[in-house]
N, C-alpha and C positions, 0 to 999 in steps of 0.2 A: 170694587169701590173702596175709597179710601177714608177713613176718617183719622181725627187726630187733632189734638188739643193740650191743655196745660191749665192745672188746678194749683193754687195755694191753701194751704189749711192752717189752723192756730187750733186744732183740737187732734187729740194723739184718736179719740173714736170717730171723729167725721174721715178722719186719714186712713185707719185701718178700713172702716167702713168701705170706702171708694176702691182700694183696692181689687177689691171683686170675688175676694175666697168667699169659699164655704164659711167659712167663721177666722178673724182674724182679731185678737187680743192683744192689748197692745198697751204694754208699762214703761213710763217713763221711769230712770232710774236716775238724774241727775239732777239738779236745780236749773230754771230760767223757762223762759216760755218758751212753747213747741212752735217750729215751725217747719209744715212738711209740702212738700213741692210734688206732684206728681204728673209725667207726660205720659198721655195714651196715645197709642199708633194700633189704628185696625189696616190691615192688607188682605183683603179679602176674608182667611180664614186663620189667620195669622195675628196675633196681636202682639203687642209690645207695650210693657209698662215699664217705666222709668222713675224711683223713687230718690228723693232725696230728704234726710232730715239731719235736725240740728243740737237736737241732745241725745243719749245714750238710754236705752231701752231693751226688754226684752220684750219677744212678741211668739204666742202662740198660733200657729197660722194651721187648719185644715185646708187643702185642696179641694177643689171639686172633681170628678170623676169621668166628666165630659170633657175634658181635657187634659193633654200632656203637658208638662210643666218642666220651663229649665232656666233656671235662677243665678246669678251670678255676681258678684258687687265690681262696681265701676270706680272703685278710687283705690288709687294705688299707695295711701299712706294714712286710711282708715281700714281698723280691722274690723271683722265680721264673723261671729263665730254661728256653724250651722251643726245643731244633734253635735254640740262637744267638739266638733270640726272648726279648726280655724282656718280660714280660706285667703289666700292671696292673690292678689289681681290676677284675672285668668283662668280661674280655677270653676268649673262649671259643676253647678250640680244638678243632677238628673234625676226629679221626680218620682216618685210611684203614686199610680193613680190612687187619687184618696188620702196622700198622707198629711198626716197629723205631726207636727215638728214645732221643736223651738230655735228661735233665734235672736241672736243676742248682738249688739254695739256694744263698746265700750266708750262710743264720744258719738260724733255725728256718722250720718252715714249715706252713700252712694250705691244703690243698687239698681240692677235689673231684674225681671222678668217676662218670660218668652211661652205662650202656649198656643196651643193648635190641637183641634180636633185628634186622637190616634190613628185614624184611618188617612189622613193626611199628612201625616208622618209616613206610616207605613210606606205609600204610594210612591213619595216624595225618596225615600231610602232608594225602594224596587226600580227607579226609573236610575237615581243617580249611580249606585256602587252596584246593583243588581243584588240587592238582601233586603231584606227587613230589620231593622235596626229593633233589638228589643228596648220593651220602659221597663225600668225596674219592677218587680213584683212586689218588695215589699223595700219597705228604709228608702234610701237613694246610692245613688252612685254619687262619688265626686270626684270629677278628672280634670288631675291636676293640668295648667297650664300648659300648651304646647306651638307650635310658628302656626298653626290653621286658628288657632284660640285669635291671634292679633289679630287678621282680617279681617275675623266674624265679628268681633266687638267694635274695628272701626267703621265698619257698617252700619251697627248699631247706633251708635257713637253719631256719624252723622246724623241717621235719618230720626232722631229724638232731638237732635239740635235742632237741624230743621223745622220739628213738631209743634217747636218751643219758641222758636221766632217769629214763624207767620201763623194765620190762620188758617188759611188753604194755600197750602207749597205744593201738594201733589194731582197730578192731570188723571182723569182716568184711564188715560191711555196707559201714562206708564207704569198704574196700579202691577200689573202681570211681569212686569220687568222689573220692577224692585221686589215683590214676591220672591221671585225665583231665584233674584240674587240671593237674599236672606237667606231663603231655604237654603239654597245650595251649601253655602256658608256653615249652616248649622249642619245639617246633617255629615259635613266634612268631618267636622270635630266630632260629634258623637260618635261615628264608626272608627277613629282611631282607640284602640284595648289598649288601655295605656296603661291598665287597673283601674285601684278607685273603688273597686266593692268594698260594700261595708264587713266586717268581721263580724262573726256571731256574739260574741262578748256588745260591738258596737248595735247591735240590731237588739240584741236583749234590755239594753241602757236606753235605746231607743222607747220601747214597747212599758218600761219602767216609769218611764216619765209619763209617756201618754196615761199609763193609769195612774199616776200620780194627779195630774189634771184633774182626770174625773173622781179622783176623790174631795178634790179642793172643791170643788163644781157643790160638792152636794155641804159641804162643811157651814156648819150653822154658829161656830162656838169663835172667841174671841183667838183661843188658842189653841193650837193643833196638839191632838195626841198623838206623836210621832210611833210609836208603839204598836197602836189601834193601828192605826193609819199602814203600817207596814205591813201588819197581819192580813189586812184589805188586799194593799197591792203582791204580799206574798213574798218580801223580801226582806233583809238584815237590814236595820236603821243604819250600820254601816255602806250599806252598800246605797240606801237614796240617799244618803248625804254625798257621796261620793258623785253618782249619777249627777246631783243637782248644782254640785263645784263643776264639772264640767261644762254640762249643758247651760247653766243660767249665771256662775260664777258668786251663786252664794246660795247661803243654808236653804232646807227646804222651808222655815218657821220664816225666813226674812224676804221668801221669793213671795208666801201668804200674805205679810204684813204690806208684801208693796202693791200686791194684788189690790188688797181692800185702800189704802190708799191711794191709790190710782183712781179707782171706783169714786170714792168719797169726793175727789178732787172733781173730776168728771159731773158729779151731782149738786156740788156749791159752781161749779160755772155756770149749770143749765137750770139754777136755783131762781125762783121768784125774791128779790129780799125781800120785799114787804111783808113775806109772811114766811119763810124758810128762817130758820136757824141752823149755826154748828152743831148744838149739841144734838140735836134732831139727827141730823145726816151723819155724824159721830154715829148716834145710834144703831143709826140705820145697817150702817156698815159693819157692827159687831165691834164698833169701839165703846169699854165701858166706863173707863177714867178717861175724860175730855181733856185734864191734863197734860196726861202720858199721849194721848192723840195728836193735842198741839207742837208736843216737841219730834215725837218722831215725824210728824207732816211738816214743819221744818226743818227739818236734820235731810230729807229728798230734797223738798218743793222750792227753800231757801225763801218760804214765808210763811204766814201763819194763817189759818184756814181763815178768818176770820179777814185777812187779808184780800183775800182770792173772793170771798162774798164781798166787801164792797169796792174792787174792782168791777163786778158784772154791774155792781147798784152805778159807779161813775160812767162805764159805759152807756147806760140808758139814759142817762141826765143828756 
């Protein structure tokens, strides 16, 4: 059986939401309203998701663990950076179940992603090349671009266009035939060793971040004690400032401050005016000069909160 459809969003959390992870976070980092696009393709046990958005963001994304997962951006003149990784059109990344990762735009952006049961994988390897193709164990793999890469994304490519123009484009009959094509396709690419393992120094930066996270996760205070905070995750303040130029392409105190701005922004959209206030949702968020809140939530958002509340108030008029 085949399903398949196409959503628009104007919220960066209804967007990560719909995605489908285990948990997906997701910061605007540029001024202008969000506008995120996303096609879903089921093929039996096969799914495909097709993302597109229009400002620049980071996004922390966990996996689920019931599935294999393999992620790739679909524009050849937007970059994408994955775990410090910059990727270029073609360049596939290879999952490990369960992972926890950041990813980063620097404008707008074109991606995919590709998951399937493992044991459908496996199968699917054993029939095709006669192996089992492994999933990473831990981090991911990412391999770079190769001539079996172009096939499999113009595959791709169509049957999301497809997804995207009608409503029911696919017969059931030919659910099992385009399956196979997919599969066949993907597991071409993954069994070419082309490299692509993470390095231990990359897999350590990796693991750095993730507890970085969970320390943000528990942080109550307006301002980080980088110090505390290191002695936590157990490393040199030189070394997550470093970690966090790569992976997220700014300091770890400005990755927090867009956190909680993102947050606040998300809570003056889904605000009641008639009886919500900024300085309330300032509060809320660990801002404690409303001041200093208003200019840095313009200096991203390229308005002023106070803005953005009556916006939702002229939408309801």
């Amino acid at each position: 059986m085949i399903q398949n459809g196409t959503a628009i969003f104007v919220s960066p959390d209804a967007y990560g939401a719909a995605i489908g992870a285990e948990k997906v976070e997701l910061f605007v980092t540029g001024d202008g309203e969000f506008k995120g696009q996303l096609t879903h393709l089921k093929i039996g046990r096969l799914h495909v998701l097709r993302g597109r958005e229009n400002l620049p963001r980071i996004a922390f994304i966990a996996l689920p663990s019931a599935h294999v997962h393999i992620s790739f951006s679909t524009s050849r003149t937007r970059s994408m950076v994955y775990c410090g990784v910059a990727l270029n059109f073609g360049d596939l990344v290879f999952h490990s179940l369960e992972q926890r990762a950041h990813q980063r735009t620097t404008g707008g952006a074109e991606w995919c992603l590709i998951s399937l049961p493992p044991d459908e994988l496996t199968a699917c390897s054993r029939r095709l090349i006669g192996e089992s193709i492994r999933v990473p164990s831990e981090s991911c793999d990412v391999m770079p671009a190769h001539d079996a890469t172009a096939a499999f994304l113009a595959i791709v490519s169509k049957l999301c266009d497809l997804a995207e123009l009608v409503g029911e484009v696919f017969s059931t009959a030919g659910a099992a035939s385009l399956e196979r094509e997919l599969l066949s396709a993907l597991v071409k690419c993954l069994s070419i060793k082309n490299g692509g393992r993470p390095s231990n120094s990359r897999r350590r930066h990796s693991d750095i971040m993730v507890g970085f996270e969970d320390c943000l996760a528990r942080q109550k205070e307006p301002h980080l004690n980088l110090s505390e905070l290191c002695t936590t995750i157990g490393v040199p303040e030189r070394t997550l400032r470093l970690c966090c130029a790569e992976f997220l392409g700014v300091s770890p105190s400005r990755y927090y401050l867009l956190q909680r701005l993102n947050r606040a922004r998300s809570a003056l959209r889904c605000a009641d005016p008639a009886s919500a206030s900024v300085s309330e949702i300032a509060r809320n968020h660990h801002f404690t000069e409303l001041g200093r809140f208003a200019v840095a939530y313009r200096d991203v958002f390229g308005e002023t909160p106070s803005s953005t509340l009556r916006r939702v108030s002229s939408k309801e008029e």
